[in-house]
Biopython code that builds the backbone (N, CA, C, O; Angstrom):
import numpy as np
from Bio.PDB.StructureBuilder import StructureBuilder

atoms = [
    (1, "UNK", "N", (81.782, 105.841, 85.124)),
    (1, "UNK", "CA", (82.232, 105.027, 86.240)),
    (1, "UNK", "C", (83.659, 105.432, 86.596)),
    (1, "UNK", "O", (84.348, 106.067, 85.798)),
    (2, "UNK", "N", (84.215, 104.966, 88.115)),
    (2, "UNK", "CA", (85.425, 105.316, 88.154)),
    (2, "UNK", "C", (86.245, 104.545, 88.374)),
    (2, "UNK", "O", (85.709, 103.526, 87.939)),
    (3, "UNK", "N", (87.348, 104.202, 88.802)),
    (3, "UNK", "CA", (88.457, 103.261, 89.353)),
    (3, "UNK", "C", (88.087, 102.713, 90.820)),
    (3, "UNK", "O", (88.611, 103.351, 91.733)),
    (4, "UNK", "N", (87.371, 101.770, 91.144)),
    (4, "UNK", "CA", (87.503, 101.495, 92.644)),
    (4, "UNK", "C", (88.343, 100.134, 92.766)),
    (4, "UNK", "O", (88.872, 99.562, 91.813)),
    (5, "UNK", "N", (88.376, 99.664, 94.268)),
    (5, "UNK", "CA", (89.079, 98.740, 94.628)),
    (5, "UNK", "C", (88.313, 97.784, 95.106)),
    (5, "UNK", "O", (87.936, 98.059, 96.245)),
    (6, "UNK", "N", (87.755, 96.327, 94.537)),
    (6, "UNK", "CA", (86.698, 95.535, 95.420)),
    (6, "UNK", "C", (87.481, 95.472, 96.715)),
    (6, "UNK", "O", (86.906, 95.870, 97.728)),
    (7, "UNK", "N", (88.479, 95.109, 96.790)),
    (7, "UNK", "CA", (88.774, 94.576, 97.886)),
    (7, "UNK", "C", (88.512, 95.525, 98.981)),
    (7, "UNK", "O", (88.267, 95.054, 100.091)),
    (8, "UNK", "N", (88.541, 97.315, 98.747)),
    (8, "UNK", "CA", (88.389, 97.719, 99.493)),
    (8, "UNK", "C", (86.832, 97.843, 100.156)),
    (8, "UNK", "O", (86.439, 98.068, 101.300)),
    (9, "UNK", "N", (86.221, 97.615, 99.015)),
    (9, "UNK", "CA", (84.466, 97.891, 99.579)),
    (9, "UNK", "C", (84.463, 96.549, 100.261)),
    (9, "UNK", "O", (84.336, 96.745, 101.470)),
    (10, "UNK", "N", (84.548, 95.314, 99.993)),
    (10, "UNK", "CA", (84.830, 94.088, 100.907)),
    (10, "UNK", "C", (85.633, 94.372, 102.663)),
    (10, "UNK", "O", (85.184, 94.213, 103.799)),
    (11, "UNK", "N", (86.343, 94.623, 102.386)),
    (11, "UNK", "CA", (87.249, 94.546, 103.632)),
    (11, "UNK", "C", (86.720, 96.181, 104.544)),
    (11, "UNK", "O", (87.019, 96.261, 105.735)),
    (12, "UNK", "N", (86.204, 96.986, 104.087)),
    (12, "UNK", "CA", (85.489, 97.927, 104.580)),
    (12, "UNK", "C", (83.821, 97.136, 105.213)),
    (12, "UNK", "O", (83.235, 97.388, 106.266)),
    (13, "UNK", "N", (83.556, 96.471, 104.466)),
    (13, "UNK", "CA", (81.953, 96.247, 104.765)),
    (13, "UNK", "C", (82.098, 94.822, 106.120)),
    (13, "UNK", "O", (81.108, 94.566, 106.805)),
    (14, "UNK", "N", (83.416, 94.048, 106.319)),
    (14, "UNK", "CA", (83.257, 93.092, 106.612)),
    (14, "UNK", "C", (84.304, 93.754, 108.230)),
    (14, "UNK", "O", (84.298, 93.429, 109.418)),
    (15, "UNK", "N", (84.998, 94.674, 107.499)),
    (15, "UNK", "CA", (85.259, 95.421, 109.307)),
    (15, "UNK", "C", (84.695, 96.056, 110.125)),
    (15, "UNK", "O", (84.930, 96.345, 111.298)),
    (16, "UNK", "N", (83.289, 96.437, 108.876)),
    (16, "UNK", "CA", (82.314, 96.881, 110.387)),
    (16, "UNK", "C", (81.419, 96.075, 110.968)),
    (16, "UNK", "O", (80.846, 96.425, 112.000)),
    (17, "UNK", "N", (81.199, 94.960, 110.412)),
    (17, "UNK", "CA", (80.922, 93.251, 111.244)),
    (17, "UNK", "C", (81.297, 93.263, 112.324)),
    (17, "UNK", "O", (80.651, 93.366, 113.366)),
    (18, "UNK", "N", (83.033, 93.093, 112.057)),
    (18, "UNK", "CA", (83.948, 93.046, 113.543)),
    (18, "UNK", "C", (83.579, 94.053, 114.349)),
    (18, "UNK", "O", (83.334, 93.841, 115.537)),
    (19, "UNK", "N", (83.508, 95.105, 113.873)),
    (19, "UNK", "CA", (83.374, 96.464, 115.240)),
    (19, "UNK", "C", (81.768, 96.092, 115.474)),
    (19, "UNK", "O", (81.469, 96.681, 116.513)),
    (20, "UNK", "N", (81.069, 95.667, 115.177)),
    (20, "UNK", "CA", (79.892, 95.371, 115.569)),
    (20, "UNK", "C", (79.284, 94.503, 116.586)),
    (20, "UNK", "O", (78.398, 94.563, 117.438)),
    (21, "UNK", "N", (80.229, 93.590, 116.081)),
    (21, "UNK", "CA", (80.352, 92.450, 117.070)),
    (21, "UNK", "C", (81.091, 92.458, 118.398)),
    (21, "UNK", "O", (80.552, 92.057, 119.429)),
    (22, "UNK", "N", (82.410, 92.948, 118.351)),
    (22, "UNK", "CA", (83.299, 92.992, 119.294)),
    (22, "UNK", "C", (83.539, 94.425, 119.997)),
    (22, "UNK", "O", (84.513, 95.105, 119.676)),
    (23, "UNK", "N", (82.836, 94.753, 120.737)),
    (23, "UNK", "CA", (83.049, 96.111, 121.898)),
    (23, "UNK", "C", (84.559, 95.812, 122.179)),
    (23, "UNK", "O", (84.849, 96.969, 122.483)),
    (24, "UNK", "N", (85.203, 95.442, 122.249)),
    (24, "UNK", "CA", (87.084, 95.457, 122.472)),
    (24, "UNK", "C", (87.896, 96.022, 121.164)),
    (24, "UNK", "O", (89.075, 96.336, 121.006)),
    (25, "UNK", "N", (86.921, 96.017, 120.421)),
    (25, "UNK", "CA", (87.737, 96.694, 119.000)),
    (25, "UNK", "C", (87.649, 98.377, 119.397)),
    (25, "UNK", "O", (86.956, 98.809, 120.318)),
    (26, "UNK", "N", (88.563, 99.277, 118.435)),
    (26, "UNK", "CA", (89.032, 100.229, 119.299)),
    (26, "UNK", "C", (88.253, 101.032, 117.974)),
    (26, "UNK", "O", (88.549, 100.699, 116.827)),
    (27, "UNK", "N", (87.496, 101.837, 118.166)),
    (27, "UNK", "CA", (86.666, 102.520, 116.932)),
    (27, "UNK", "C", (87.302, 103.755, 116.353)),
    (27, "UNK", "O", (86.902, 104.177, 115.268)),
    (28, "UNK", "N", (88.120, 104.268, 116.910)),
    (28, "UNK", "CA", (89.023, 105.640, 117.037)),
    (28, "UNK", "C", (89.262, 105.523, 115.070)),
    (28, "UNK", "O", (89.244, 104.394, 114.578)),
    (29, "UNK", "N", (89.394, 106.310, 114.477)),
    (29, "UNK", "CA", (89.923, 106.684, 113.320)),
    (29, "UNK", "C", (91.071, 106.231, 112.872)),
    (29, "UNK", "O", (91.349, 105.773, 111.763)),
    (30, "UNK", "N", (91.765, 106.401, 113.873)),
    (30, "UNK", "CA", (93.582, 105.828, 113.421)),
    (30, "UNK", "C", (93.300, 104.002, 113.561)),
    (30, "UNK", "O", (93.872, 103.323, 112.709)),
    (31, "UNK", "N", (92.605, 103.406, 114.413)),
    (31, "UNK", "CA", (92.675, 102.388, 115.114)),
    (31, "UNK", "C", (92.016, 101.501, 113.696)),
    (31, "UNK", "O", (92.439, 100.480, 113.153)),
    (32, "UNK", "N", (90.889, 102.313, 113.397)),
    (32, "UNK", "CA", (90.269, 101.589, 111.752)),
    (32, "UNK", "C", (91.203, 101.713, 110.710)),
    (32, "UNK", "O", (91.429, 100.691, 110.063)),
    (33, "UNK", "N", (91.712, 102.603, 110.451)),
    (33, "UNK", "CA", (92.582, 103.100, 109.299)),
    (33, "UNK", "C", (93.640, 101.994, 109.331)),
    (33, "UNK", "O", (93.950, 101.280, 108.377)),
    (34, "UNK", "N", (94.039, 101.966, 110.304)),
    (34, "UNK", "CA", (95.189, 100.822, 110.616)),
    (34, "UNK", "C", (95.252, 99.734, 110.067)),
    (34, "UNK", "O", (96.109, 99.369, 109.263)),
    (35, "UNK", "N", (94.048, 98.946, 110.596)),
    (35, "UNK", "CA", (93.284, 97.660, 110.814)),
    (35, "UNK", "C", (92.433, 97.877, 109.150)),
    (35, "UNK", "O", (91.904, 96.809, 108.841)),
    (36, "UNK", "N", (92.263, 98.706, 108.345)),
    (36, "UNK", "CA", (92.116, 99.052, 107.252)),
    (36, "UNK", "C", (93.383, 98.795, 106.436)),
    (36, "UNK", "O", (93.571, 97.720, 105.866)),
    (37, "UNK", "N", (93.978, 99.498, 106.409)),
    (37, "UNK", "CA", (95.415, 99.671, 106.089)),
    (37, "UNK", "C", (96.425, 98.227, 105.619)),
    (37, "UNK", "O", (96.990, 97.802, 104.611)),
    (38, "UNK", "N", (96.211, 97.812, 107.132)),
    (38, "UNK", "CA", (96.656, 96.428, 107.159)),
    (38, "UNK", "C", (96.247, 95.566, 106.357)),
    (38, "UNK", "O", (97.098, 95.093, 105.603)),
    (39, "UNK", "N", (94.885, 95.090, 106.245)),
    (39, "UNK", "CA", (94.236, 94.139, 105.354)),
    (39, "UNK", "C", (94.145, 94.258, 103.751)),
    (39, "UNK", "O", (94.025, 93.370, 102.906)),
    (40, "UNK", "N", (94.250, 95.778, 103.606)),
    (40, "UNK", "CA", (94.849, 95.879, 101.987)),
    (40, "UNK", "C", (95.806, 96.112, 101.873)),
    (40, "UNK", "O", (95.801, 96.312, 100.658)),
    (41, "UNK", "N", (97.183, 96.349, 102.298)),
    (41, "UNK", "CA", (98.825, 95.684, 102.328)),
    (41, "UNK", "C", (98.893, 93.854, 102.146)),
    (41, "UNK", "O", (99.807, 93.233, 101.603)),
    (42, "UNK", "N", (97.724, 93.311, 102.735)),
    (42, "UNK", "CA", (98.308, 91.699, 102.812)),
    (42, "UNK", "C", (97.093, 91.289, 102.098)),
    (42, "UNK", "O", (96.831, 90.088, 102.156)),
    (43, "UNK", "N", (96.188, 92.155, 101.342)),
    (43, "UNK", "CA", (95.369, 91.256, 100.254)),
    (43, "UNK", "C", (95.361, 91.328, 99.236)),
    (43, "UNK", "O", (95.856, 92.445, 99.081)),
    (44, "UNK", "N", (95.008, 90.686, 97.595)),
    (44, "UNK", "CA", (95.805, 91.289, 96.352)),
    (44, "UNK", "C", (94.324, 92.534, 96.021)),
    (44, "UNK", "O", (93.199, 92.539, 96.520)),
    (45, "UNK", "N", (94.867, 93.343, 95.135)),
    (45, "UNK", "CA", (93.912, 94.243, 94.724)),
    (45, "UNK", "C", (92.978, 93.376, 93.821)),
    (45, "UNK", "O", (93.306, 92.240, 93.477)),
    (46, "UNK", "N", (91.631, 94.043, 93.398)),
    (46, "UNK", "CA", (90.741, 93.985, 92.939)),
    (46, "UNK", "C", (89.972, 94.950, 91.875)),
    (46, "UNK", "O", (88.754, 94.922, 91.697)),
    (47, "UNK", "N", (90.940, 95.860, 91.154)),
    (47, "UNK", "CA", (90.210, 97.043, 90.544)),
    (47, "UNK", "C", (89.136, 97.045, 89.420)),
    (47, "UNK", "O", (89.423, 96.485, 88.362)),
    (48, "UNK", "N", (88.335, 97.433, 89.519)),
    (48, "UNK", "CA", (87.474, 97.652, 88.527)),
    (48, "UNK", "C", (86.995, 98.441, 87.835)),
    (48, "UNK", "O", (86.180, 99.037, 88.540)),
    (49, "UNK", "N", (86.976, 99.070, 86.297)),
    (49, "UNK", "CA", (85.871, 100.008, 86.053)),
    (49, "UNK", "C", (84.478, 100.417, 85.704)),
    (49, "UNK", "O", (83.776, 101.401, 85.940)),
    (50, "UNK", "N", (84.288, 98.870, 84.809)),
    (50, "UNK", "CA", (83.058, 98.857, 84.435)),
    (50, "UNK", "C", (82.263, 97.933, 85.445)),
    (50, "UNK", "O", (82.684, 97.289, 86.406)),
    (51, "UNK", "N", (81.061, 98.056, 84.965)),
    (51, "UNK", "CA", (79.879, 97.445, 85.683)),
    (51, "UNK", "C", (80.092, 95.847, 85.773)),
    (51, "UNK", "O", (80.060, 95.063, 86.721)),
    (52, "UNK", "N", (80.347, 95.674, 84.235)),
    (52, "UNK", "CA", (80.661, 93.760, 84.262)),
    (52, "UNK", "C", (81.795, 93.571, 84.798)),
    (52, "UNK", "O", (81.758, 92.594, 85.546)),
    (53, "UNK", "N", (82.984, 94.164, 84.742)),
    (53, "UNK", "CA", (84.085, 94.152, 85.916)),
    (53, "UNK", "C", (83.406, 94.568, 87.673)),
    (53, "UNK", "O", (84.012, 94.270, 88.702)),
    (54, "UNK", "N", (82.677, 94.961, 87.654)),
    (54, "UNK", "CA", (82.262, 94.851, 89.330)),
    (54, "UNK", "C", (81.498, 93.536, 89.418)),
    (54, "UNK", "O", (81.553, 92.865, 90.449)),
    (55, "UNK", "N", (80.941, 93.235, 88.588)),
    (55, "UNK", "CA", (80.069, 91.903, 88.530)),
    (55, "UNK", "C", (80.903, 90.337, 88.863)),
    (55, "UNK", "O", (80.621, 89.377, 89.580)),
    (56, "UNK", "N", (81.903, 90.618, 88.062)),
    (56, "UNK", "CA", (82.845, 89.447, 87.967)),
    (56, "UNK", "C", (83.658, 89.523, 89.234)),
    (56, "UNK", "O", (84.068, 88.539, 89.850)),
    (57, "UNK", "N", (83.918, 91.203, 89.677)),
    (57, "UNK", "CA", (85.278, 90.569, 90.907)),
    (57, "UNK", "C", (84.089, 90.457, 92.028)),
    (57, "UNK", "O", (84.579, 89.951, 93.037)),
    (58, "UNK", "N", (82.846, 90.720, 92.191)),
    (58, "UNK", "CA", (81.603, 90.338, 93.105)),
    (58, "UNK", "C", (81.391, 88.573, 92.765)),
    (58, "UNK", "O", (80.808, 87.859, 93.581)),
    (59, "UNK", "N", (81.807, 88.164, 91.793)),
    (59, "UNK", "CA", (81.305, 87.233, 91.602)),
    (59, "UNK", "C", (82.273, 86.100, 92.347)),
    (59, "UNK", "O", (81.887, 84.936, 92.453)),
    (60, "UNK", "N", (83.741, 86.602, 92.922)),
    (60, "UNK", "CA", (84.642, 86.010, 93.749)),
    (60, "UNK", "C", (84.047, 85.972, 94.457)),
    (60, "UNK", "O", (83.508, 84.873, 94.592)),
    (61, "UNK", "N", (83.628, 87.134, 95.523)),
    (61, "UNK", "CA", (83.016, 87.102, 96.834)),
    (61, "UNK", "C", (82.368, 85.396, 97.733)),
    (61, "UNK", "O", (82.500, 84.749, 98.772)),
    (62, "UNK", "N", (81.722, 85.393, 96.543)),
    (62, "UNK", "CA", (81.037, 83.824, 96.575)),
    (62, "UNK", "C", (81.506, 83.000, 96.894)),
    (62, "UNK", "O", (80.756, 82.090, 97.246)),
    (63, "UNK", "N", (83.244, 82.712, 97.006)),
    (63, "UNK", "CA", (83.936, 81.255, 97.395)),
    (63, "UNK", "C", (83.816, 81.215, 99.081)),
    (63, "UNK", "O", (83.062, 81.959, 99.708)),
    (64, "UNK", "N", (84.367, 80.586, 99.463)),
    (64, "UNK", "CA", (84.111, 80.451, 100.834)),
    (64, "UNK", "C", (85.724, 80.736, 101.105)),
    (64, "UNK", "O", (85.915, 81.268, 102.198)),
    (65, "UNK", "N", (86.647, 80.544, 100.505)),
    (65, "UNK", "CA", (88.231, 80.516, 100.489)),
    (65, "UNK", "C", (88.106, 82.221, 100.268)),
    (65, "UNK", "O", (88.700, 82.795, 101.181)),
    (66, "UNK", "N", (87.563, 83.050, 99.409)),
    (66, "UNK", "CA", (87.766, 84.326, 99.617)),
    (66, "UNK", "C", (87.352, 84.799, 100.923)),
    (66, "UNK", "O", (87.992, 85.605, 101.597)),
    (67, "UNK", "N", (85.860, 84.069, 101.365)),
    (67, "UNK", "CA", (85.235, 85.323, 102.771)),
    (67, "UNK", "C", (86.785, 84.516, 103.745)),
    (67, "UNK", "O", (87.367, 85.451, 104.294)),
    (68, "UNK", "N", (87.408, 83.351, 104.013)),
    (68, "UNK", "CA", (87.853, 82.844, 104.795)),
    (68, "UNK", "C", (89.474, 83.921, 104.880)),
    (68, "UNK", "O", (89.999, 84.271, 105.938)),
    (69, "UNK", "N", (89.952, 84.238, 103.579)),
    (69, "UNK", "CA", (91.372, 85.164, 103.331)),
    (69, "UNK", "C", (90.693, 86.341, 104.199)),
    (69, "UNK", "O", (90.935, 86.337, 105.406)),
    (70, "UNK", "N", (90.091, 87.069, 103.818)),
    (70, "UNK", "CA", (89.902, 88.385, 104.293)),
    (70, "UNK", "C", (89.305, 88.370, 105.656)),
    (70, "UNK", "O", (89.455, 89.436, 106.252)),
    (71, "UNK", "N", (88.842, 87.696, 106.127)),
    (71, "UNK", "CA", (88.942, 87.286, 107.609)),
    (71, "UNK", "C", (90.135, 86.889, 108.080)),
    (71, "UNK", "O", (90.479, 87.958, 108.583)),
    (72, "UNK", "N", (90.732, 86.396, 108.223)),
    (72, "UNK", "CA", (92.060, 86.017, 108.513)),
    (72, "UNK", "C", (92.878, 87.311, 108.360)),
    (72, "UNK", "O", (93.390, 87.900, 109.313)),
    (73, "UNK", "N", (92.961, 87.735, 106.958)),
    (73, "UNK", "CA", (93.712, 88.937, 107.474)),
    (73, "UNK", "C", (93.190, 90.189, 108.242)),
    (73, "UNK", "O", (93.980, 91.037, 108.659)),
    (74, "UNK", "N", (91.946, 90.278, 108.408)),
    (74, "UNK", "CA", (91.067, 91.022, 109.166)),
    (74, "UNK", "C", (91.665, 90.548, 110.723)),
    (74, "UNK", "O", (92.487, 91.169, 111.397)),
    (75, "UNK", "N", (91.217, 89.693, 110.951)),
    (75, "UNK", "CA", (91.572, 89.194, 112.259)),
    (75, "UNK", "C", (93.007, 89.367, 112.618)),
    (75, "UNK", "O", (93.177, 89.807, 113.754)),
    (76, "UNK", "N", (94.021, 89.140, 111.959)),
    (76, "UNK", "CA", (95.114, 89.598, 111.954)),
    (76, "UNK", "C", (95.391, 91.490, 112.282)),
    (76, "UNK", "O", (96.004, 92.258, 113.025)),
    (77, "UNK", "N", (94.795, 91.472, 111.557)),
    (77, "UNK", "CA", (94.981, 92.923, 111.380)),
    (77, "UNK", "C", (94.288, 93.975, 112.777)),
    (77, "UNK", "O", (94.662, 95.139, 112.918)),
    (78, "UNK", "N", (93.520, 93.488, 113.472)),
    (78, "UNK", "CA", (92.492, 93.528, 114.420)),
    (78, "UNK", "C", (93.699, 93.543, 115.725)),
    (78, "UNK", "O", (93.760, 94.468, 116.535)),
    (79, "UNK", "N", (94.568, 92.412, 115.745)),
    (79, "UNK", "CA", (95.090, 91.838, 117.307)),
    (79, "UNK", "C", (96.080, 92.652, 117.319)),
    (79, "UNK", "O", (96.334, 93.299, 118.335)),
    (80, "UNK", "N", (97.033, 92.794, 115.851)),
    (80, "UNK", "CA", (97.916, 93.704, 115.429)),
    (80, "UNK", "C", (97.435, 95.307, 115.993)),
    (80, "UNK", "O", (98.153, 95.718, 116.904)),
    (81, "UNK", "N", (96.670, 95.950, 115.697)),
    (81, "UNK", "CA", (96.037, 97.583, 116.586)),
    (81, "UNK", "C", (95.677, 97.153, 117.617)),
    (81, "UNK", "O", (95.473, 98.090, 118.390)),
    (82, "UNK", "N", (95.425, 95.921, 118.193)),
    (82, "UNK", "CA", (95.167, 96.579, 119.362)),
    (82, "UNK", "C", (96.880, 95.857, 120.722)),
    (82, "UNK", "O", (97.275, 96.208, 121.834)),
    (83, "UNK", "N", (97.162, 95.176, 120.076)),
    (83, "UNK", "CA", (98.417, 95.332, 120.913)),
    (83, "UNK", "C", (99.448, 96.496, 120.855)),
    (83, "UNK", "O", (100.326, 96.679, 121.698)),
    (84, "UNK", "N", (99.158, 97.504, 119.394)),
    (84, "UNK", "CA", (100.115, 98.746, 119.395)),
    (84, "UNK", "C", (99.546, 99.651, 118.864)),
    (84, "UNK", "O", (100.070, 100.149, 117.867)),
    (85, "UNK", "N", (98.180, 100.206, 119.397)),
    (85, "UNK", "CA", (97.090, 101.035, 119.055)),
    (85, "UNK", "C", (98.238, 102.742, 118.960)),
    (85, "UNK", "O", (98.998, 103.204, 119.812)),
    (86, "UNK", "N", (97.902, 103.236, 117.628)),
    (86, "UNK", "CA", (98.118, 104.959, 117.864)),
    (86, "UNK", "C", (97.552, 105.682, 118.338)),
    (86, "UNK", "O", (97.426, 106.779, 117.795)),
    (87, "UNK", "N", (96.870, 105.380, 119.722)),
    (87, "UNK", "CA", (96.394, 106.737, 119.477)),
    (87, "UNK", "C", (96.700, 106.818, 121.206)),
    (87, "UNK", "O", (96.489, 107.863, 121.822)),
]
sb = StructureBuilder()
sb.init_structure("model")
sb.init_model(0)
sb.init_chain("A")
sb.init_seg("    ")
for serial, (resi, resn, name, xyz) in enumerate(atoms, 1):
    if name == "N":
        sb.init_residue(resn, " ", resi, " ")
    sb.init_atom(name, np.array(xyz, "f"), 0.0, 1.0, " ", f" {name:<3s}", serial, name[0])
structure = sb.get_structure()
């Protein structure tokens, strides 16, 4: 197994929701990376190596106060690129 980041497979799986949903989101590479970027700067890490360590920080997922943080900073992170998009 290797070193990953839950938060990042979370906040990856739940930003392509948003681009799914919202045709005003800007799909460009820099515009995700950003809006990527952003939401793991303002969320705490999550690392894991083993299997029962993916189990347990999956087993956060479940609160309603976690999906509600990472939305919020998602959404944040979203209004943020597109009022000062790079590209």
């Amino acid at each position: 197994m290797e070193l990953k980041n839950h938060m990042e497979i979370v906040v990856d799986r739940m930003l392509k929701v948003f681009v799914e949903k919202d045709p005003n989101i800007c799909t460009c590479e820099n515009c995700i990376l950003d809006v990527k970027a952003y939401a793991l700067n303002h969320l705490p890490p999550q690392y894991f190596v083993t299997e029962k360590g993916e189990v347990y920080t999956k087993a956060k997922d479940l609160t309603i106060q976690f999906e509600t943080d990472v939305t919020s900073v998602l959404v944040q992170g979203i209004e943020k690129v597109k009022k000062h998009p790079r590209h």
